[in-house]
C-alpha positions as CSV (number, residue, x, y, z in Angstrom):
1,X,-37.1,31.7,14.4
2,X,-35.7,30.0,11.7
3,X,-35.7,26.1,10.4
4,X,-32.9,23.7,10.0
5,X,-32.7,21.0,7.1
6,X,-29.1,19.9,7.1
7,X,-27.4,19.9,10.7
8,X,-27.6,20.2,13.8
9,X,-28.3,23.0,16.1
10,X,-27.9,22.6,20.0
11,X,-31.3,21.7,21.9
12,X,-31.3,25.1,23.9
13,X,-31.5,27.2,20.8
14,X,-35.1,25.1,21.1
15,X,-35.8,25.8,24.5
16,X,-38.8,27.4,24.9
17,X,-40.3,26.7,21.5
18,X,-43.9,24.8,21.6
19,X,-42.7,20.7,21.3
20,X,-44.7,21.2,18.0
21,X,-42.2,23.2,16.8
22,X,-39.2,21.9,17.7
23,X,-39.8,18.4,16.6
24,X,-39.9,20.2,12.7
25,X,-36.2,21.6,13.6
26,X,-37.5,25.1,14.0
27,X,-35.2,27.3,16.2
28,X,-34.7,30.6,17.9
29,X,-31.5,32.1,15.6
30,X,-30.5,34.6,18.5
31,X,-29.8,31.9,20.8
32,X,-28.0,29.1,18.3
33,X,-24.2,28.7,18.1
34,X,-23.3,26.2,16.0
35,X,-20.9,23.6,16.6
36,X,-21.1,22.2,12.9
37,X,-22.1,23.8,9.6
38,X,-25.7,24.0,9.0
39,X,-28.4,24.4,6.5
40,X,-31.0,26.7,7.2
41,X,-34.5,28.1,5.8
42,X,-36.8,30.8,6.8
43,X,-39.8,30.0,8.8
44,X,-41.9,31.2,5.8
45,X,-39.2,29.4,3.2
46,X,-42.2,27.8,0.5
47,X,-43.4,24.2,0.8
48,X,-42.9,21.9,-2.5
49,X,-45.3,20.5,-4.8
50,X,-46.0,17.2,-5.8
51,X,-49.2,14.9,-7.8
52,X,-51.5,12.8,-5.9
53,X,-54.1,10.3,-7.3
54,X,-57.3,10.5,-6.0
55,X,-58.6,7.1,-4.9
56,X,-61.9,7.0,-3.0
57,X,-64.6,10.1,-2.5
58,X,-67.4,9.7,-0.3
59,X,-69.9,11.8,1.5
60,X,-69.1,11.7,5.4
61,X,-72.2,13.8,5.9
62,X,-74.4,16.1,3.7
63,X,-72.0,18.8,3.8
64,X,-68.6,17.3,3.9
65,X,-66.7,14.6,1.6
66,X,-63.8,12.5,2.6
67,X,-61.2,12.5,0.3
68,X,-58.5,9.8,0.0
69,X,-55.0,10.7,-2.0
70,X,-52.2,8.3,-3.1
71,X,-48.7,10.6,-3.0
72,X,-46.9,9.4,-6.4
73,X,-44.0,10.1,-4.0
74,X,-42.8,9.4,-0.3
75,X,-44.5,11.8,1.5
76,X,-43.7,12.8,4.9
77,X,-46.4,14.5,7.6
78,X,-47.8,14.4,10.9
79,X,-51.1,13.5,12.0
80,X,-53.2,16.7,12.4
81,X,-51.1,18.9,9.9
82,X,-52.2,20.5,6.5
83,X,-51.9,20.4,2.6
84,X,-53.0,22.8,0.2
85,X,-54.7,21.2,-2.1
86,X,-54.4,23.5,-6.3
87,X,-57.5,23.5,-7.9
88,X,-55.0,25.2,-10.9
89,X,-51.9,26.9,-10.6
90,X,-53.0,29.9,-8.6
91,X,-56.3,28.2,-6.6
92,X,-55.6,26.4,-3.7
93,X,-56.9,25.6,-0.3
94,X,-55.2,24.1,3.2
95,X,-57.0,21.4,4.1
96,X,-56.1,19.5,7.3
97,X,-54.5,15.8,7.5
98,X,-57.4,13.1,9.2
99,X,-55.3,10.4,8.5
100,X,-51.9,8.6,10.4
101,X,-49.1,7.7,8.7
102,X,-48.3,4.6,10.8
103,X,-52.2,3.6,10.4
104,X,-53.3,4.9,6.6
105,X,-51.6,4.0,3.4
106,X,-53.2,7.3,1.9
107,X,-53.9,10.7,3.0
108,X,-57.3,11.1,4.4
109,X,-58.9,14.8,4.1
110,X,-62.6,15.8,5.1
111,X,-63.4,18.3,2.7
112,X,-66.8,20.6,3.5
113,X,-68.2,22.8,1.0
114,X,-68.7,26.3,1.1
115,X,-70.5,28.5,-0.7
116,X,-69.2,30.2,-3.5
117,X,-66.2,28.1,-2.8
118,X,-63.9,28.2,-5.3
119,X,-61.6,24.7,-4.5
120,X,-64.6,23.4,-2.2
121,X,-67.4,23.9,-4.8
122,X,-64.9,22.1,-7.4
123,X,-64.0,19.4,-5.5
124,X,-67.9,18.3,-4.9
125,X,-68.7,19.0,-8.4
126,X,-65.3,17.6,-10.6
127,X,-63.2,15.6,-8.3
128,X,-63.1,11.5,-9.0
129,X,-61.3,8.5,-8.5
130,X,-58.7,8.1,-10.2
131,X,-57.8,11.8,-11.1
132,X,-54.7,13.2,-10.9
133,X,-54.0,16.4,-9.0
134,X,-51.3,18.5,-7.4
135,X,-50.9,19.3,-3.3
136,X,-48.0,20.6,-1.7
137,X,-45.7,19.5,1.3
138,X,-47.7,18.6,5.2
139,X,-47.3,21.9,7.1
140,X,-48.9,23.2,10.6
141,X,-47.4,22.5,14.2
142,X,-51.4,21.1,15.3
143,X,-49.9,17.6,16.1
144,X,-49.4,15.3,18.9
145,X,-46.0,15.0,20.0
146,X,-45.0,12.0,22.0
147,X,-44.0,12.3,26.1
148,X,-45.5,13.4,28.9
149,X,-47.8,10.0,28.3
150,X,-49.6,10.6,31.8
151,X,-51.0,13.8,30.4
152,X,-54.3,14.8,30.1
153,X,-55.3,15.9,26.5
154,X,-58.5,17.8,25.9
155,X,-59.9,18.4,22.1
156,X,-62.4,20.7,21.1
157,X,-63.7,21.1,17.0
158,X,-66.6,22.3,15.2
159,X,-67.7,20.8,11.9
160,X,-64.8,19.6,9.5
161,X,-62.6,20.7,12.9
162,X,-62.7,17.3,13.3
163,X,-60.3,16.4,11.1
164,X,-57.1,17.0,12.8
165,X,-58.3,15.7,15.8
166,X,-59.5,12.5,14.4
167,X,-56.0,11.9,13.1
168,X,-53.9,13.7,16.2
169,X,-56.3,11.1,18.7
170,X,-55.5,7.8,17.2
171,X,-52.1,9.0,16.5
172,X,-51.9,9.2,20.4
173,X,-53.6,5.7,21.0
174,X,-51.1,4.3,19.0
175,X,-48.0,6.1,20.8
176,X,-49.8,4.4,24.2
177,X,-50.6,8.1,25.6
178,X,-52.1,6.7,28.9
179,X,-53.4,10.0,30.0
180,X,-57.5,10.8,29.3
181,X,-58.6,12.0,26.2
182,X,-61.6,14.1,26.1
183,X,-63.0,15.1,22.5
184,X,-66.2,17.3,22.2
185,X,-67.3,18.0,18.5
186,X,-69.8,20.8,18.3
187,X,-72.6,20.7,15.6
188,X,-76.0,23.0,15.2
189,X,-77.9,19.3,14.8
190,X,-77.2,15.9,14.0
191,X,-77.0,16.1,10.7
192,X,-73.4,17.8,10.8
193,X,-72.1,15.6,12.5
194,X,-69.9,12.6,10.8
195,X,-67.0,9.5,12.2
196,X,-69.2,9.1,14.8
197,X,-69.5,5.4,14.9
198,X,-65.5,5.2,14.5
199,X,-65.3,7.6,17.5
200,X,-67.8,5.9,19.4
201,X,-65.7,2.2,19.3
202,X,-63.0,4.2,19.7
203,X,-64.2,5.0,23.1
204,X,-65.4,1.7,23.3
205,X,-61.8,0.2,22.8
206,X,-59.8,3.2,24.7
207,X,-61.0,3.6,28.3
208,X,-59.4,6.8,28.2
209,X,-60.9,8.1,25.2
210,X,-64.3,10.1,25.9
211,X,-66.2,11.5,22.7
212,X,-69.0,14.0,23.1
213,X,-71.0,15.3,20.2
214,X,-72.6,18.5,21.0
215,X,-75.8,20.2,19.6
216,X,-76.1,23.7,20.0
217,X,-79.6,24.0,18.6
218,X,-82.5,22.0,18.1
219,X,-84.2,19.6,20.5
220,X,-81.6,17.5,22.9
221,X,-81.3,13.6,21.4
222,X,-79.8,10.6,22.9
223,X,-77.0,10.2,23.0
224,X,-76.2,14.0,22.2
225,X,-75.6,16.8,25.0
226,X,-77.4,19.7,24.4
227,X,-75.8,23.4,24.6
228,X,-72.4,25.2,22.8
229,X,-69.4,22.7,22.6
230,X,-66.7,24.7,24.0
231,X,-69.5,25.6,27.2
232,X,-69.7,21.6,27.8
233,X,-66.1,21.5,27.3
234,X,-65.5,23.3,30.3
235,X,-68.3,22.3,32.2
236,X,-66.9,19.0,32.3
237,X,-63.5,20.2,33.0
238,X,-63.4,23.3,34.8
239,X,-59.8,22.7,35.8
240,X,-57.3,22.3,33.2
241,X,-53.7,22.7,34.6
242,X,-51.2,20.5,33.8
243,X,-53.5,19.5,30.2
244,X,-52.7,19.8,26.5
245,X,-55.2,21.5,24.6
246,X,-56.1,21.1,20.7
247,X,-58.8,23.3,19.2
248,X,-59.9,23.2,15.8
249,X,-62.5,24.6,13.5
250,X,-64.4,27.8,13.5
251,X,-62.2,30.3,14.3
252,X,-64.4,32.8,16.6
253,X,-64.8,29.6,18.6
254,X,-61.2,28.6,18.4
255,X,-60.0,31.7,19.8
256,X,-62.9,32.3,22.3
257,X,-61.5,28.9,23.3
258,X,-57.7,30.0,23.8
259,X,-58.7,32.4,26.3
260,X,-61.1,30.6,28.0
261,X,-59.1,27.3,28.2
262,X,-55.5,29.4,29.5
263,X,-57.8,31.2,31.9
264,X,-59.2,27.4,33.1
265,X,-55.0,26.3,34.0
266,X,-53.6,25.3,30.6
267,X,-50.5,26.9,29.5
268,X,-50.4,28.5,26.4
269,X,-47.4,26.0,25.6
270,X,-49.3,23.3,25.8
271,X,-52.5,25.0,23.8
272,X,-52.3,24.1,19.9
273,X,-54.7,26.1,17.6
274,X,-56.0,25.4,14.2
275,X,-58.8,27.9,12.9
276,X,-60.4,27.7,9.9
């Protein structure tokens, strides 16, 4: 597989590829002939640099701060991909995309802190308005690519999972996806959870869109449903063929969930996977 950035290459050198992929030009060398000359990169060819001001911080929950970056250049990216974010020259960390470009003027990350986190623990403890810092190129094929509107799209996260999916869901709405959205967010209790109220008018305002927090510990609440996110997930939709599937977040629960979600009818074309 390799990557075009100047030219063309035919559309069946794509075929086969996830949509994901092929709408960033990658494509399978062994079956290209070019009619034209073309420019080419390696799949793993480096992602540039660039500064970005920082110009709002704010606590989403107790655990996790929303970030909010100004690009001192045009900056190109899809709803649901990833930036590394440098803490110095050598320190960085990916951190996924919650904003739209067609809906946010500035890039949107939900940032949760680890322990002993080298970026993550610096972030919460330095990081300001107005500070300069330096981020690379979008990257990741976790996005929602339009077509196929009547198609049913199911999204599982855990914690700051949720960022992706926030940005890949009103990307969606605002491509006029018709088909039903279903997003279940899994937390250990209330307190992890965070966009709730923007999901919830979401789902107010989108008859398609269905959000369900899940708790997997504690006492059941209102407005909550009690039990692990990815079992409720599939509870509620035992039969998935024909869906697209986004999963994000902790990755024994991400790939428990590939398995689990190909074995319920999905095709592994159609399953997009972010872990972290």
């Amino acid at each position: 597989m390799m990557r075009v950035v100047e030219g063309e290459v035919p559309e069946k050198a794509k075929a086969g590829l996830k949509p994901t992929l092929a709408a960033q030009n990658y494509f399978l060398a062994c079956s290209c002939y070019p009619e034209n000359d073309v420019e080419v990169v390696l799949p793993e060819a480096g992602l540039g640099k660039l500064e970005a001001r920082v110009t709002s911080v704010e606590y989403l929950n107790g655990d996790i701060l929303g970030i909010r970056l100004k690009p001192s250049r045009l900056f190109e990216y899809k709803a649901g991909q990833f930036i590394n974010l440098f803490k110095d020259e050598i320190t960085a960390r990916c951190y996924s995309l919650a904003s739209v470009p067609a809906l946010d003027e500035e890039l949107f990350l939900n940032v949760r802190k680890v322990p002993s986190g080298l970026v993550s623990g610096w972030v919460f403890s330095s990081l300001k308005v107005g500070d300069a810092i330096t981020i690379s190129e979008a990257s990741g094929d976790c996005f929602y690519v339009p077509g196929n509107s009547e198609q049913d799209i199911l999204l599982i996260a855990t914690g700051s999972g949720l960022a992706p999916l926030y940005g890949i869901i009103r990307d969606a709405l605002l491509s006029g996806h018709q088909g039903k959205f279903s997003l279940y967010h899994g937390s250990y209790n209330t307190d992890g959870f965070y966009l709730v109220e923007e999901l919830r008018r979401l789902a107010q305002t989108h008859p398609n869109f269905n959000y369900v927090p899940c708790i997997s510990e504690g006492e059941a609440k209102a407005g909550y449903a009690p039990r692990m996110v990815l079992d409720i997930a599939l509870a509620d939709n035992p039969d998935l063929s024909g869906w697209r599937v986004f999963l994000c977040g902790n990755p024994n629960m991400v790939n428990t969930a590939k398995q689990q979600t190909f074995f319920a009818g999905a095709s592994m074309r159609d399953i997009f996977a972010d872990p972290f």
